[in-house]
C-alpha positions in Angstrom: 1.9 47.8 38.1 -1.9 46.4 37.5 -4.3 48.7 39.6 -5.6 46.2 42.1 -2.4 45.5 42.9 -1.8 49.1 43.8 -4.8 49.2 45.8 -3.9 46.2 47.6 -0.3 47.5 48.5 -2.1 51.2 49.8 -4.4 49.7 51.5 -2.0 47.2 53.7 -1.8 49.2 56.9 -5.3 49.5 57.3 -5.6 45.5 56.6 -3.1 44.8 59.4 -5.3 46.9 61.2 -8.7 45.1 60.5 -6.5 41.5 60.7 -5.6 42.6 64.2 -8.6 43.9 65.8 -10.7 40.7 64.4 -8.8 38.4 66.7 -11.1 37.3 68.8 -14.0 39.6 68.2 -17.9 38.5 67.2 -18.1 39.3 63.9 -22.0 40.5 64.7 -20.4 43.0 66.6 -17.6 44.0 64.2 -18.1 46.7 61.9 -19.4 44.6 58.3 -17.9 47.0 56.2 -14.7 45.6 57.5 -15.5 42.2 55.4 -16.4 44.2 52.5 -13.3 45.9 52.0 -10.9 42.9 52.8 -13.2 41.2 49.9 -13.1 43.8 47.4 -9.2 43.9 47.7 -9.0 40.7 47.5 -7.5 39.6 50.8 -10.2 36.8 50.9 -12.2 35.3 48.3 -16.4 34.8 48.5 -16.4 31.4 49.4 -14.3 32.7 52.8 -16.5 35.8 53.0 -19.8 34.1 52.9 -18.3 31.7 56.0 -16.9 34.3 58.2 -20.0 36.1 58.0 -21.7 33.2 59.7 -19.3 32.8 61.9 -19.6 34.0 66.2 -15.9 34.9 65.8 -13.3 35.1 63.3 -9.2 35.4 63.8 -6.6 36.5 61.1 -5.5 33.1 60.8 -9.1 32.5 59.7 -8.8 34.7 56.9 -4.7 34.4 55.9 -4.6 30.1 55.3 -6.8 29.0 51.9 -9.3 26.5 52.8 -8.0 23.1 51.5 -9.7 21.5 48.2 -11.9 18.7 49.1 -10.5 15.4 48.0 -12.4 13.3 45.7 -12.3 10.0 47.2 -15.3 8.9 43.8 -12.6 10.2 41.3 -9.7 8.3 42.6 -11.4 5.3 42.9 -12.9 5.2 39.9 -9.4 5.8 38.3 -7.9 3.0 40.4 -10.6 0.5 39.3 -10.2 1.8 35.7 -6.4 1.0 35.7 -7.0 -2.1 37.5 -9.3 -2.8 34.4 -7.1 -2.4 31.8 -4.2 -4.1 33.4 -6.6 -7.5 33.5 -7.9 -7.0 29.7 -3.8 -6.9 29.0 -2.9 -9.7 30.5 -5.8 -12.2 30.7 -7.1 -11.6 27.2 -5.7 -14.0 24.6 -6.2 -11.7 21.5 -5.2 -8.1 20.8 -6.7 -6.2 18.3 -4.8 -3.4 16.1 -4.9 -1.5 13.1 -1.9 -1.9 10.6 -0.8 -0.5 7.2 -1.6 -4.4 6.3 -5.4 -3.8 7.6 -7.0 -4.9 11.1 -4.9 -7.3 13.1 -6.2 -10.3 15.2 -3.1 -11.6 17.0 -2.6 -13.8 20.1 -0.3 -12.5 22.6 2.6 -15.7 22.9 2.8 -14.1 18.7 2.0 -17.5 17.5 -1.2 -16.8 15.6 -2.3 -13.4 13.7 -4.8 -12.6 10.9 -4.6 -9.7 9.2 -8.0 -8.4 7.0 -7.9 -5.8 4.4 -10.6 -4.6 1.8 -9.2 -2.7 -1.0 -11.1 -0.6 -3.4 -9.9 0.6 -7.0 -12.3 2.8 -9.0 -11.2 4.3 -12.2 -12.4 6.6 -15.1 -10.5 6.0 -18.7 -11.1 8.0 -22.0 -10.9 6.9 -24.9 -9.9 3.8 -24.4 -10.1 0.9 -21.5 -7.3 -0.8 -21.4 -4.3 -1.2 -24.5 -5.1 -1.0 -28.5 -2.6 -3.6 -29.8 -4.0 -3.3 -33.3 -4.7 0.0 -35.5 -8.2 -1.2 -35.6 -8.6 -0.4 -32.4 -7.1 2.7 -32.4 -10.1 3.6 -35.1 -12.9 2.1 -33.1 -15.2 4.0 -31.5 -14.2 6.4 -28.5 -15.0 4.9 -24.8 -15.4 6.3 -22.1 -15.6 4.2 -18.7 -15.8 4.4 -15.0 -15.4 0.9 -13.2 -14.8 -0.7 -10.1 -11.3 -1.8 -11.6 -10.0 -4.3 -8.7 -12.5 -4.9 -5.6 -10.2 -7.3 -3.0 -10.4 -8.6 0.1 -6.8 -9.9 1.6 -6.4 -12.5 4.5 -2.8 -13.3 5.6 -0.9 -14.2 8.8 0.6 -16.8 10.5 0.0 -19.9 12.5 1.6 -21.9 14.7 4.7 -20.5 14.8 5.4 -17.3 13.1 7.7 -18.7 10.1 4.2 -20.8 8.6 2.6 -18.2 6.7 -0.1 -18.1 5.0 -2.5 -15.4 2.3 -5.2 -15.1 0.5 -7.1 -12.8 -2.0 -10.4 -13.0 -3.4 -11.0 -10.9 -6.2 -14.6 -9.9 -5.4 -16.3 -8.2 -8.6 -14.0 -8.2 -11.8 -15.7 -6.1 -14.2 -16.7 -7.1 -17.6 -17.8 -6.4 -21.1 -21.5 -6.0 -22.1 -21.2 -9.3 -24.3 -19.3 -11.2 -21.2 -21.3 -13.4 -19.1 -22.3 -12.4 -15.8 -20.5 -15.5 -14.5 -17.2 -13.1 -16.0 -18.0 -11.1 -12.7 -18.3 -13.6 -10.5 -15.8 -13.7 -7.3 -12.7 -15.7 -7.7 -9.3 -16.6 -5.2 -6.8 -15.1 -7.6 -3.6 -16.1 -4.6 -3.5 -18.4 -2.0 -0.4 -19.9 -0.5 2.0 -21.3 2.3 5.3 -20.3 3.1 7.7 -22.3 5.1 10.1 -19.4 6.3 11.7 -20.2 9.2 15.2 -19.7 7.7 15.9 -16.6 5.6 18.8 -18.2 3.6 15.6 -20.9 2.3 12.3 -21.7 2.4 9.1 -23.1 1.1 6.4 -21.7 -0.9 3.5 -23.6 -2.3 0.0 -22.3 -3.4 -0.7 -19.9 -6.6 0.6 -16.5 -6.4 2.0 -13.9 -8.9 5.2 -16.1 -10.0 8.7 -13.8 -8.9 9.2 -13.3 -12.5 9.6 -9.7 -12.6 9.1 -6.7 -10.3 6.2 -4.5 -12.7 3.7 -8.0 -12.5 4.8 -8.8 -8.8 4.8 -5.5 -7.8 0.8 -4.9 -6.9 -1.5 -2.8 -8.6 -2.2 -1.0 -5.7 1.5 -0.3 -5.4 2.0 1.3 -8.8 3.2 4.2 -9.7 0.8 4.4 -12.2 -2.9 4.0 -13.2 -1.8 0.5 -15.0 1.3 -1.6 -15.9 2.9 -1.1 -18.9 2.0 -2.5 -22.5 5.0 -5.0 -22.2 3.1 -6.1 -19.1 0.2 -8.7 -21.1 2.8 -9.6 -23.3 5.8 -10.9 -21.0 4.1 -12.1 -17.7 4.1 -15.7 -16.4 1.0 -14.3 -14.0 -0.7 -16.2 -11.7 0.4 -20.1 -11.7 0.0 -23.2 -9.0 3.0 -24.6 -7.9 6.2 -25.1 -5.4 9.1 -22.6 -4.8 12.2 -22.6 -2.9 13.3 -18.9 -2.4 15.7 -17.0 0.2 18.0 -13.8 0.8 21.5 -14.1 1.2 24.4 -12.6 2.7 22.3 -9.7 3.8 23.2 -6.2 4.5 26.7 -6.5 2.8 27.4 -6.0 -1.0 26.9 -9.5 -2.1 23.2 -9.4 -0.5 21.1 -11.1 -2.9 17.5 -13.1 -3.5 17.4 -16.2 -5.1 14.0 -17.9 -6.8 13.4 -21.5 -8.3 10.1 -23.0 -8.9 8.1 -25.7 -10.8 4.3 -24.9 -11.8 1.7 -26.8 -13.3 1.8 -23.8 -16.5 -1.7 -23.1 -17.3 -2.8 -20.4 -15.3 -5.0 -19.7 -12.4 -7.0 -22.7 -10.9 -5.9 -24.9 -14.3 -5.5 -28.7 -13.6 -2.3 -29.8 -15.2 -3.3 -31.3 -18.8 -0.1 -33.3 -19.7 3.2 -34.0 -18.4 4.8 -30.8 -18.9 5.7 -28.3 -16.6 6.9 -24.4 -16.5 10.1 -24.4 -14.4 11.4 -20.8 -13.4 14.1 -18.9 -11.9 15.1 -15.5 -10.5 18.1 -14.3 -9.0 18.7 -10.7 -7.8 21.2 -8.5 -6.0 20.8 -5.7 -4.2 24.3 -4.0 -4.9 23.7 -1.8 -1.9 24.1 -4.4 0.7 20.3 -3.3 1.1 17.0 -5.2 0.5 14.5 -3.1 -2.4 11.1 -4.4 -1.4 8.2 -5.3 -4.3 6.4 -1.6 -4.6 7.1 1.2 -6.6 7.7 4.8 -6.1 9.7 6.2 -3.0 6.7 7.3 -0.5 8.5 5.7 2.0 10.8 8.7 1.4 14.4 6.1 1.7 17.1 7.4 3.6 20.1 5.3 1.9 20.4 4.7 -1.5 18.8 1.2 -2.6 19.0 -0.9 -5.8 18.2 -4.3 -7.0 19.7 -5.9 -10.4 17.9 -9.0 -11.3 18.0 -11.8 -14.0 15.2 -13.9 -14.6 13.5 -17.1 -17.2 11.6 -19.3 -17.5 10.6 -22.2 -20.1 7.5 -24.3 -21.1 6.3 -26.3 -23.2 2.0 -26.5 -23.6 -0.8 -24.8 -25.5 -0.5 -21.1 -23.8 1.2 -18.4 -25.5 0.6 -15.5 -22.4 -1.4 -15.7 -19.2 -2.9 -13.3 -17.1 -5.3 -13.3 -13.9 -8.2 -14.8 -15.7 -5.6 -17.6 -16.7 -3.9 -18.8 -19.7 -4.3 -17.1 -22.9 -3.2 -16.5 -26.2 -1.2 -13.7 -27.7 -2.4 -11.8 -30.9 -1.7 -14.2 -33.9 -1.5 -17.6 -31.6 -3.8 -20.1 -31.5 -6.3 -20.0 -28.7 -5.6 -22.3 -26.4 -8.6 -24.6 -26.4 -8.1 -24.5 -29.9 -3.9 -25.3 -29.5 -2.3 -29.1 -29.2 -1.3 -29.9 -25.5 2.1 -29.0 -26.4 1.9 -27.0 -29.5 4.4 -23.8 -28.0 7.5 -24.2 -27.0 8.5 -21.2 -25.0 11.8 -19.5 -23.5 11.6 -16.2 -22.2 14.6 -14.0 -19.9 14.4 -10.6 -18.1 16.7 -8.4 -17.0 15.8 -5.9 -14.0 16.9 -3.1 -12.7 15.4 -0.8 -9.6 16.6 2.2 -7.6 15.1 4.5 -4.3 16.8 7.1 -2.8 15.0 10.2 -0.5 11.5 10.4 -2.9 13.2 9.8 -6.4 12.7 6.3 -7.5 13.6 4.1 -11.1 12.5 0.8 -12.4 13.8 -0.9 -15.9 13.1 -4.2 -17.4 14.1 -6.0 -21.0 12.2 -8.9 -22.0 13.1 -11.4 -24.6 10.9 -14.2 -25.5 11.1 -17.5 -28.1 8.1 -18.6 -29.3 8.3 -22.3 -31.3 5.4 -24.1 -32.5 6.0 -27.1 -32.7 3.1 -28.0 -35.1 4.1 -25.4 -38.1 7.7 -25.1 -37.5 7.5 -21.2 -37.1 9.7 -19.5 -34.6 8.6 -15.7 -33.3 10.8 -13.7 -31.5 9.1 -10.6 -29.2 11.1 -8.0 -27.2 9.9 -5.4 -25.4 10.6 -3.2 -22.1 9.8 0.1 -20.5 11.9 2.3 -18.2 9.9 4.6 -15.5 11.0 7.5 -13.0 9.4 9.3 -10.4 9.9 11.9 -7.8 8.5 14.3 -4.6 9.6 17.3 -6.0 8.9 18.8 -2.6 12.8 17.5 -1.7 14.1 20.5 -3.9 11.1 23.0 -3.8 8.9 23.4 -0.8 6.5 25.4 -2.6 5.5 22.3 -4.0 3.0 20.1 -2.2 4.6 17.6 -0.1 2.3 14.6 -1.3 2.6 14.7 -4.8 4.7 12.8 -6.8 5.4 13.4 -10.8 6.6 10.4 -13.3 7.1 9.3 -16.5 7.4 6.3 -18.4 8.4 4.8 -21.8 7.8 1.1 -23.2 7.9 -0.6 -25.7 6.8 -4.0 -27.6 8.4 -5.5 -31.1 6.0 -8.7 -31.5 4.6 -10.8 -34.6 2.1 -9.1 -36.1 -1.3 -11.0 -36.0 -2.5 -11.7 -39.2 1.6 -12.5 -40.5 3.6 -13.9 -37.7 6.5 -13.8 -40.1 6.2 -9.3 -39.9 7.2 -7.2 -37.0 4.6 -4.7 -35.2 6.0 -2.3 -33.2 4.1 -0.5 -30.3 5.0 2.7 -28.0 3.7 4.1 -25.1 4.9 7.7 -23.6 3.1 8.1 -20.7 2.8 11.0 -17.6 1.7 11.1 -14.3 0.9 12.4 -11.1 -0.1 10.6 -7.7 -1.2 12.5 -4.4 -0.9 10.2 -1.2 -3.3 10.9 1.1 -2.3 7.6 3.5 0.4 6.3 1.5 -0.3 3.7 -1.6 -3.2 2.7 0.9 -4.7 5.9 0.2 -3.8 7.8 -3.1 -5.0 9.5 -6.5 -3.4 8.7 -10.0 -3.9 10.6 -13.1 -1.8 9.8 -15.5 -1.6 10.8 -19.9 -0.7 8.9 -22.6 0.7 8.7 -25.7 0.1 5.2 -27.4 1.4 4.5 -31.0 1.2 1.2 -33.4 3.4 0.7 -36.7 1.3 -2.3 -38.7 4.1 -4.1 -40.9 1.0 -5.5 -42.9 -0.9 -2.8 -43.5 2.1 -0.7 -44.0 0.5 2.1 -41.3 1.6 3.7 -38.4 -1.0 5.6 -36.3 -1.5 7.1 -32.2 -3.5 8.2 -30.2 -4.0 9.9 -26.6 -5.6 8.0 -23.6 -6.4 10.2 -20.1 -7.1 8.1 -17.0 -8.5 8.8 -13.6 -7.9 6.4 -10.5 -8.7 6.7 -6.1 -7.0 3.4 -4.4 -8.0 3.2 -0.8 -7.5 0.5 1.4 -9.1 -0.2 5.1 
């Protein structure tokens, strides 16, 4: 038993004692040292002591009842008003202000109107090489090493109205460029901006210029990737950006016919690009999510997904005009091709299909595409065939071994491209990529490191050479 309590317990009798003979007595004329000792063993505190002292008479009810806490009559009104307060800026104020994954919300509190803002940020370091060698001449050029503000966004999306008339855009605020570029190469652009009329989810309306649902690597975003950059098949098989009208929807949902449909018609020359003529690029996409569950448009499993989920998709499109590949800066021509201010209106004739195939289940994720696309120009005669692909997996090998850090995530990918070569469109060039990685989420994709490694190899049918090379790359995506 602690020591004061002992004390306290031997010295009872003589409290009862003390207690009885204070009733009614002056404490001038009681004995002091009778205060003292009831202090020092505790049977009243100072606060009591220094008031019975001043005191003409004391009883032992005086010293056995605690003297009650003061109420704060400031505090509780001051709480009350502070309540009050908050319960008018809830329910008078039109607007309410959060913070989402999606950046800072503005939205009005009947849900009828929101704006959503989000600045996005991707800085990378690559060595020896920027972006893809497509020729062995590139693979024998001079080493490069490069940091660069890769992508430097700002996103605005919401609704208004009513919640199914959508809206986004994105400004690409600083693209970088080469030394021999113009400085009007770095100038801000829109790269999306479009309308959705949603208010069914078996069909609705899209208009504006976005990233055409061709395939999931392009659509998916690049801050959403799983690795530093898309793969080579990437520039070669993309429809990209493109202004037009789509009617998309999901059907059957959460059974094992659920599926997403796509059809649009687009103007066919890029981003921002007037129509020239009287063709048009017409497009479709059809995909089904043979889990009865829907397999949104980002890569790698961070979400860490509880039930397995796939998508298989099959996808084309065909036009007829004087691009041969497109990309956010527009269209373009592929190695070989005639530039396009250089082409007839309607020099290519092009077909193109995908197939798709995507899986997450509990941090292990898997993505797979084949492209095949027909190239005719209609000027020489020639037909070109390309093909190409790539087939990527990744996983959070903390599910299996705790030791390991629960934010990292290890991938790999192969691709491939079998295209014309460019000085003989009749020969075949082949090109690989083999290609590791490793991402640590701080915040999700909206907050993440990427290193990844590559092996990147090119057979030239017309030089009769085959050489490689390694490429390391560094990236930080954040987004506010």
């Amino acid at each position: 038993m602690p020591e004061k309590a002992v004390t306290l317990l031997t010295n009872i009798p003589k409290l009862a004692i003390i207690l009885l003979s204070l009733s009614g007595v002056s404490v001038l004329a009681a004995d002091k040292e009778l205060l003292d000792i009831l202090l020092a063993n505790g049977a009243i505190n100072q606060d009591q002591y220094d008031s019975l002292v001043l005191r003409d008479s004391v009883s032992s009810e005086d010293i056995l009842v605690q003297p009650a806490q003061p109420v704060r009559i400031e505090n509780l009104e001051e709480e009350a008003l502070g309540a009050a307060v908050a319960r008018q800026l809830e329910t008078q104020l039109p607007v309410k202000a959060t913070h989402e994954s999606s950046g800072f919300r503005l939205e009005t509190r009947d849900g009828n109107w929101r704006t959503e803002l989000q600045w996005r940020a991707q800085t990378r370091f690559t060595t020896p090489y920027r972006s893809d060698p497509r020729q062995i001449s590139a693979l024998n050029a001079g080493d490069q090493h490069n940091f660069e503000a890769r992508r430097l966004r700002m996103k605005i999306g919401g609704h208004g109205f009513q919640p199914w008339i959508r809206y986004y855009f994105e400004v690409d605020l600083q693209p970088s460029r080469d030394v021999d570029d113009s400085s009007a190469s770095a100038s801000a652009r829109v790269i999306d901006w479009r309308l959705d009329l949603a208010k069914w989810d078996w069909g609705g309306i899209r208009v504006g210029q976005w990233k055409v649902d061709l395939n999931r690597e392009r659509v998916d975003s690049s801050g959403r990737q799983q690795f530093v950059e898309r793969s080579i098949a990437n520039r070669v098989f993309t429809m990209d950006r493109q202004v037009g009208i789509q009617l998309r929807g999901h059907l059957f949902q959460d059974t094992p016919a659920d599926m997403r449909y796509f059809a649009g018609v687009f103007n066919g020359e890029g981003r921002g690009v007037n129509n020239s003529d009287d063709n048009l690029m017409y497009m479709g996409r059809l995909q089904w999510n043979f889990l009865g569950r829907d397999l949104s448009f980002r890569q790698t499993d961070v979400e860490y997904t509880d039930l397995p989920t796939g998508s298989f998709a099959l996808a084309g499109f065909t036009h007829t005009g004087s691009c041969t590949r497109w990309s956010s800066s527009g269209c373009g021509n592929l190695d070989g091709f005639e530039r396009p201010a250089d082409a007839a209106p309607d020099q290519y004739d092009i077909n193109q299909v995908v197939q798709e195939f995507a899986f997450k289940y509990r941090g292990f994720s898997a993505q797979q595409e084949f492209h095949r696309k027909r190239i005719r120009d209609t000027v020489s005669g020639v037909r070109s065939e390309l093909t190409g692909g790539y087939v990527q997996a990744g996983y959070f090998f903390h599910q299996l071994l705790p030791s390991v850090p629960e934010p990292l995530e290890l991938a790999v990918r192969y691709a491939y491209v079998d295209e014309p070569n460019a000085v003989d469109l009749s020969l075949e060039n082949s090109r690989e990529e083999l290609t590791i990685g490793a991402n640590w989420f701080f915040a999700g994709h909206n907050n993440k490191f990427t290193l990844d490694y590559s092996w990147l190899d090119i057979d030239d049918s017309f030089l009769f050479l085959e050489d490689s090379d390694n490429r390391l790359r560094f990236q930080w995506d954040v987004s506010f």
